[in-house]
Biopython code that builds the backbone (N, CA, C, O; Angstrom):
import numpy as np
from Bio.PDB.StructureBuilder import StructureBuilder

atoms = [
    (1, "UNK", "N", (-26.531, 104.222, 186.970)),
    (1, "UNK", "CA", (-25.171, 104.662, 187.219)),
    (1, "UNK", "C", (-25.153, 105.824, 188.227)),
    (1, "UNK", "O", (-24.231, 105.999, 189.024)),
    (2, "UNK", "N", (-26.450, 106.751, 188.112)),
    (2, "UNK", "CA", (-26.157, 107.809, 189.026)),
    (2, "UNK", "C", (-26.312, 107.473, 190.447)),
    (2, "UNK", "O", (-25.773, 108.141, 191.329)),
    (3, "UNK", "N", (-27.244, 106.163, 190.740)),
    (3, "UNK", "CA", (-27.166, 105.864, 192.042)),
    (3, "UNK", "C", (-26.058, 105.239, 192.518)),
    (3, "UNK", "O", (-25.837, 105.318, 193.726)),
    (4, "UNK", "N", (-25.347, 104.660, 191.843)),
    (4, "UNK", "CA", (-24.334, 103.836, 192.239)),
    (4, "UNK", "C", (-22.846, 104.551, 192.212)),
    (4, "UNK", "O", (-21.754, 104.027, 192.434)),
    (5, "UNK", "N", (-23.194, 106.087, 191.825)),
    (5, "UNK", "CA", (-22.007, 106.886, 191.976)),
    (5, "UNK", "C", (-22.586, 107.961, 193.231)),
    (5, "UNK", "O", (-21.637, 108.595, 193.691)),
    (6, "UNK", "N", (-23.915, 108.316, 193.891)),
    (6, "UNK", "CA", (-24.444, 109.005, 194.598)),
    (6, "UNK", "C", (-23.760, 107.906, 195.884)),
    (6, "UNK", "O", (-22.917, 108.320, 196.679)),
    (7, "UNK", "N", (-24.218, 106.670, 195.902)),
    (7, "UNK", "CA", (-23.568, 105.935, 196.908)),
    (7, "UNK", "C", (-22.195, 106.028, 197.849)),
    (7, "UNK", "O", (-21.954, 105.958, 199.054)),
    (8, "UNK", "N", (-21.143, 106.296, 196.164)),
    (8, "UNK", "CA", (-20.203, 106.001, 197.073)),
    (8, "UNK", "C", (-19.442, 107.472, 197.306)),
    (8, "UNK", "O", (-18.254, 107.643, 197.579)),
    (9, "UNK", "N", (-20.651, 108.647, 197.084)),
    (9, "UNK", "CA", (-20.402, 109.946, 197.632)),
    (9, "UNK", "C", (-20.500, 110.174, 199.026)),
    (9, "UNK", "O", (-20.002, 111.059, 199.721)),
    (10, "UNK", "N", (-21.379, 109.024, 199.368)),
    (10, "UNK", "CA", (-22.467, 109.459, 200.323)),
    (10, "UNK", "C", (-21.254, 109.696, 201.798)),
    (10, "UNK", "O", (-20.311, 108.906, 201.842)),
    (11, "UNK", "N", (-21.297, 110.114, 202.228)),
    (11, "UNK", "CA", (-20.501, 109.966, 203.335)),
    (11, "UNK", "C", (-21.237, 110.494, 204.666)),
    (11, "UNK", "O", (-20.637, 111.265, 205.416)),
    (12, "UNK", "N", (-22.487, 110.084, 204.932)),
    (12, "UNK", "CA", (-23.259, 110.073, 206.268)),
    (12, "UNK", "C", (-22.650, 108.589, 207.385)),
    (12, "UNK", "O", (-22.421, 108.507, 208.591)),
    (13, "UNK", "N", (-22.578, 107.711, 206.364)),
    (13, "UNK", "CA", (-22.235, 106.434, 207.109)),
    (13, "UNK", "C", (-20.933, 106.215, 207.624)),
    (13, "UNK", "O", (-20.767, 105.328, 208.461)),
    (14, "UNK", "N", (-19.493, 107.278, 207.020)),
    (14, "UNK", "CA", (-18.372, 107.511, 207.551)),
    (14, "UNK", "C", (-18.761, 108.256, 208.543)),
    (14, "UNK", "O", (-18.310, 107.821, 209.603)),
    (15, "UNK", "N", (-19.255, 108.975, 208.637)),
    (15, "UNK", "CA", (-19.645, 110.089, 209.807)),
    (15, "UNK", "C", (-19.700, 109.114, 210.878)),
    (15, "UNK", "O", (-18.729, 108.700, 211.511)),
    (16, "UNK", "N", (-21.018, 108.748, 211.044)),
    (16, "UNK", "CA", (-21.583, 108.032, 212.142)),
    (16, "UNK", "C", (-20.755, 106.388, 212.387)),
    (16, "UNK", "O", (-21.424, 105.472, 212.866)),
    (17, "UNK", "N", (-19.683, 106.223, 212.113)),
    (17, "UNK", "CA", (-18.723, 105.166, 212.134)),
    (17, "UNK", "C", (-17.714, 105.804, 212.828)),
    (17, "UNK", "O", (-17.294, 105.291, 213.865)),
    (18, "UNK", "N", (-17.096, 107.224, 212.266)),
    (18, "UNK", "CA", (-16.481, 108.191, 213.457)),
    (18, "UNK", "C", (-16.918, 108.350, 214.717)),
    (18, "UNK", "O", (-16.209, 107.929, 215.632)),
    (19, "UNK", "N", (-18.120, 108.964, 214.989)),
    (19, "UNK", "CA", (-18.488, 108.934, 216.180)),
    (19, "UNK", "C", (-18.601, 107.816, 217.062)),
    (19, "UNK", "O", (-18.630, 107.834, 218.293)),
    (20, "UNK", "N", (-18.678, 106.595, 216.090)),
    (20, "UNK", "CA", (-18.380, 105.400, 217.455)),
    (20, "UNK", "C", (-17.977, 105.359, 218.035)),
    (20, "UNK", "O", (-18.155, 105.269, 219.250)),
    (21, "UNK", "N", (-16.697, 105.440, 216.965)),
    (21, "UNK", "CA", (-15.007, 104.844, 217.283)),
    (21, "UNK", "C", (-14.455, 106.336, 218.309)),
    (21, "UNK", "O", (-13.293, 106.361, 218.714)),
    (22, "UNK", "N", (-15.142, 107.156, 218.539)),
    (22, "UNK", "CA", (-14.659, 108.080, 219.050)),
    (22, "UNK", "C", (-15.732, 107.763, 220.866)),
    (22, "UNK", "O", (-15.105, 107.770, 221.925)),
    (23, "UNK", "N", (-16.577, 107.634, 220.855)),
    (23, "UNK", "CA", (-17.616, 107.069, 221.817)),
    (23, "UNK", "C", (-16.789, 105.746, 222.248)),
    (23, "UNK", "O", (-16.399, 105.826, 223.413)),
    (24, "UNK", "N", (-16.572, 105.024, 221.849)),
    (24, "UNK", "CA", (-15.979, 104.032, 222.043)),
    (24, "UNK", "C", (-14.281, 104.434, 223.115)),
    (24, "UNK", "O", (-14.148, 103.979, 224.251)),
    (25, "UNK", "N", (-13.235, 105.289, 222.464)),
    (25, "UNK", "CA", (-12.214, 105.234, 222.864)),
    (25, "UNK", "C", (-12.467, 106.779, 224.220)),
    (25, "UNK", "O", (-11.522, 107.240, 224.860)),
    (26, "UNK", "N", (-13.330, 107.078, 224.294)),
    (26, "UNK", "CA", (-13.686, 107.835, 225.619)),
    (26, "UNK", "C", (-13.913, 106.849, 226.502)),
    (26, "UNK", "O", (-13.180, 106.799, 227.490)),
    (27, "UNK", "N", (-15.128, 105.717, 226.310)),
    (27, "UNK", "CA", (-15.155, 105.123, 227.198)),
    (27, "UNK", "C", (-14.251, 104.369, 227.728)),
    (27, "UNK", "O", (-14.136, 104.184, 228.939)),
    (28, "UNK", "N", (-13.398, 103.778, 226.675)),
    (28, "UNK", "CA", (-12.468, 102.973, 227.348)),
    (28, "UNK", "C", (-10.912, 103.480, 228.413)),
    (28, "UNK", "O", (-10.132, 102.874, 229.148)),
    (29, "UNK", "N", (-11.074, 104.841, 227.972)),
    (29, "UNK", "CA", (-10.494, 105.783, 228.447)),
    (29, "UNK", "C", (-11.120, 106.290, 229.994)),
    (29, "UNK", "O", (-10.227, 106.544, 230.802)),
    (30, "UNK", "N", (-12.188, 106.422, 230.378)),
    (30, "UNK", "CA", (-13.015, 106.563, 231.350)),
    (30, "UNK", "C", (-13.146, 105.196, 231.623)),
    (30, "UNK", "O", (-11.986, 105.038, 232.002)),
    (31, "UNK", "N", (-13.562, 104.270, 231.711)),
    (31, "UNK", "CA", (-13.102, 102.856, 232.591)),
    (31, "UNK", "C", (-12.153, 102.698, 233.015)),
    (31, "UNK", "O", (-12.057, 102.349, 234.192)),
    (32, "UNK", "N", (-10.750, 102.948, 231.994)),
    (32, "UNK", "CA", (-9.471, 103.031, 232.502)),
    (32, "UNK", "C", (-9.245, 103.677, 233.800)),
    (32, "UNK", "O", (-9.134, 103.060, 234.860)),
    (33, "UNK", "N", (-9.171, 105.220, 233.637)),
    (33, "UNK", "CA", (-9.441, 106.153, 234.574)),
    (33, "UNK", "C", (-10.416, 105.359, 235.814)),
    (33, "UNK", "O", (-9.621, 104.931, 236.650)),
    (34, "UNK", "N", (-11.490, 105.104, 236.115)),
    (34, "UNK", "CA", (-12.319, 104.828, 237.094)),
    (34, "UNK", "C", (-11.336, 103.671, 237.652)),
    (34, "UNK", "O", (-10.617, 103.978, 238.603)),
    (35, "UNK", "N", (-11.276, 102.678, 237.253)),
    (35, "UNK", "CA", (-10.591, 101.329, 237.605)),
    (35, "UNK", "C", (-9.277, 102.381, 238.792)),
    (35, "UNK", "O", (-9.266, 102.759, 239.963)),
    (36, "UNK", "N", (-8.411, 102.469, 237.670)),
    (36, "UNK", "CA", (-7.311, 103.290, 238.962)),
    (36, "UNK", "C", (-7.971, 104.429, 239.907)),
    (36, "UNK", "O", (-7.886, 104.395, 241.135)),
    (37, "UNK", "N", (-8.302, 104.931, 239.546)),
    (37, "UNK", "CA", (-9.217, 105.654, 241.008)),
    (37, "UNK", "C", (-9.547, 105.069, 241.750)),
    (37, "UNK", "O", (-8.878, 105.101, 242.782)),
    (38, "UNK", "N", (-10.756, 104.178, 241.716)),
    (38, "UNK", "CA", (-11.275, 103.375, 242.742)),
    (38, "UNK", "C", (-10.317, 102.480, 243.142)),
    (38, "UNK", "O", (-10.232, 102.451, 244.370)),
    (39, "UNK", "N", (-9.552, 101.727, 242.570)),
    (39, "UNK", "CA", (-8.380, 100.702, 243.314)),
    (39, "UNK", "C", (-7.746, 101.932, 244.513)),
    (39, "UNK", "O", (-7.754, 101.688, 245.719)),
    (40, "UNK", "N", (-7.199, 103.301, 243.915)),
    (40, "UNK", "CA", (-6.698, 103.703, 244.832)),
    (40, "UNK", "C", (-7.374, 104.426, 246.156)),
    (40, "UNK", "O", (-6.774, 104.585, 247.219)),
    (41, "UNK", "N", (-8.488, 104.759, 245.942)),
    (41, "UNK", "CA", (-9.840, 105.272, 246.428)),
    (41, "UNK", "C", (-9.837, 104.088, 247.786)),
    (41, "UNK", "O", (-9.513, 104.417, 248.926)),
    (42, "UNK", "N", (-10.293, 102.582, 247.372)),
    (42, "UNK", "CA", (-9.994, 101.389, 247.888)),
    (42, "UNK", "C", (-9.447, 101.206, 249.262)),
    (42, "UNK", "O", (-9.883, 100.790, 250.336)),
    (43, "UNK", "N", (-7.658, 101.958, 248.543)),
    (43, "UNK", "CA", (-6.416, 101.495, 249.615)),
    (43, "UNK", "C", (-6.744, 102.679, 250.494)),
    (43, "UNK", "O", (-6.686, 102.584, 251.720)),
    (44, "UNK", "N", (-7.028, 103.598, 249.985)),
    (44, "UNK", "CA", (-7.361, 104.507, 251.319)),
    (44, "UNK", "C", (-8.085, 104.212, 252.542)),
    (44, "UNK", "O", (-7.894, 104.271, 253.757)),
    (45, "UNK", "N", (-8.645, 104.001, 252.040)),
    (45, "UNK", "CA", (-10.209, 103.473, 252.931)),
    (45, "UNK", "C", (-9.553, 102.532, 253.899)),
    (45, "UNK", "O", (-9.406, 102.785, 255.094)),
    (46, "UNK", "N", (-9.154, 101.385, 253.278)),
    (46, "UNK", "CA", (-8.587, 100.522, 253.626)),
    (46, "UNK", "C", (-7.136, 100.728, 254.897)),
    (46, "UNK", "O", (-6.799, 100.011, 255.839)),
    (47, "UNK", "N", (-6.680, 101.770, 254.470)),
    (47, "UNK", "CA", (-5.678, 102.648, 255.320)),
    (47, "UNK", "C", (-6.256, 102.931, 256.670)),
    (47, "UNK", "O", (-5.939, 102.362, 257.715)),
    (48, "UNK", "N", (-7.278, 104.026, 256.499)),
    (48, "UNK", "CA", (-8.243, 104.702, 257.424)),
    (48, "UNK", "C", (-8.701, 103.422, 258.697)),
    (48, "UNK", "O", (-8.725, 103.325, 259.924)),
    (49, "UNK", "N", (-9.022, 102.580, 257.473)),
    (49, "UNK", "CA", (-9.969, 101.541, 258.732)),
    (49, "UNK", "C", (-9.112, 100.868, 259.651)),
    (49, "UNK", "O", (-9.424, 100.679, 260.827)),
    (50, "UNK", "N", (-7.833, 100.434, 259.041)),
    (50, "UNK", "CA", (-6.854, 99.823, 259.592)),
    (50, "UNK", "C", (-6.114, 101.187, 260.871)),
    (50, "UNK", "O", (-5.535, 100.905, 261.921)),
    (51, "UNK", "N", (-6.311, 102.231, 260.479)),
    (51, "UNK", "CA", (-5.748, 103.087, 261.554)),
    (51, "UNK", "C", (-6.978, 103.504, 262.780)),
    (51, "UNK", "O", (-6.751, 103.904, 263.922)),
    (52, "UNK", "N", (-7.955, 103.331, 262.310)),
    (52, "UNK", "CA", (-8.941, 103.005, 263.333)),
    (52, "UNK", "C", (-9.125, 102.077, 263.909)),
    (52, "UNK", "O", (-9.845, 102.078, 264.908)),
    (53, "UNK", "N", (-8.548, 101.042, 263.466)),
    (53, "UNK", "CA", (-8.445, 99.628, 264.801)),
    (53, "UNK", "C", (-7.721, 99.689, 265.079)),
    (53, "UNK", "O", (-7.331, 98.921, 265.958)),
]
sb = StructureBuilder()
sb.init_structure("model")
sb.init_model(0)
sb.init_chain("A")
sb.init_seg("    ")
for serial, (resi, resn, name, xyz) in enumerate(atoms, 1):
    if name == "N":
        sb.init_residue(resn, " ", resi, " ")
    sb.init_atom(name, np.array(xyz, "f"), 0.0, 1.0, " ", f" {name:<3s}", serial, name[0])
structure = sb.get_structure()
C-alpha cells in the first residue's frame, strides 16, 4: 500500500511533462515567428533585386 500511495505522490513525471509542453509551445512559437520573417525578409530581397534590374 505504501508504494502504491508513494506513486501517486510522486510528481517528478508531472514536472518533466510540463517542461515539454512548455519546449514544445516555444518552438512552435519560434517557427511561427521565423516563417513570417523570412517570407518578409524574402520580399525584400526580392524588391532590391527587382530595383537593380
Amino acid at each position: 500500500m505504501k508504494t502504491l500511495m508513494s506513486f501517486f505522490k510522486d510528481e517528478s513525471g508531472a514536472t518533466a511533462i510540463e517542461y515539454g509542453l512548455i519546449a514544445a509551445l516555444i518552438s512552435v512559437v519560434a517557427i511561427a515567428t521565423l516563417t513570417t520573417v523570412g517570407t518578409k525578409l524574402n520580399a525584400k530581397f526580392e524588391g532590391v533585386s527587382n530595383g537593380l534590374n
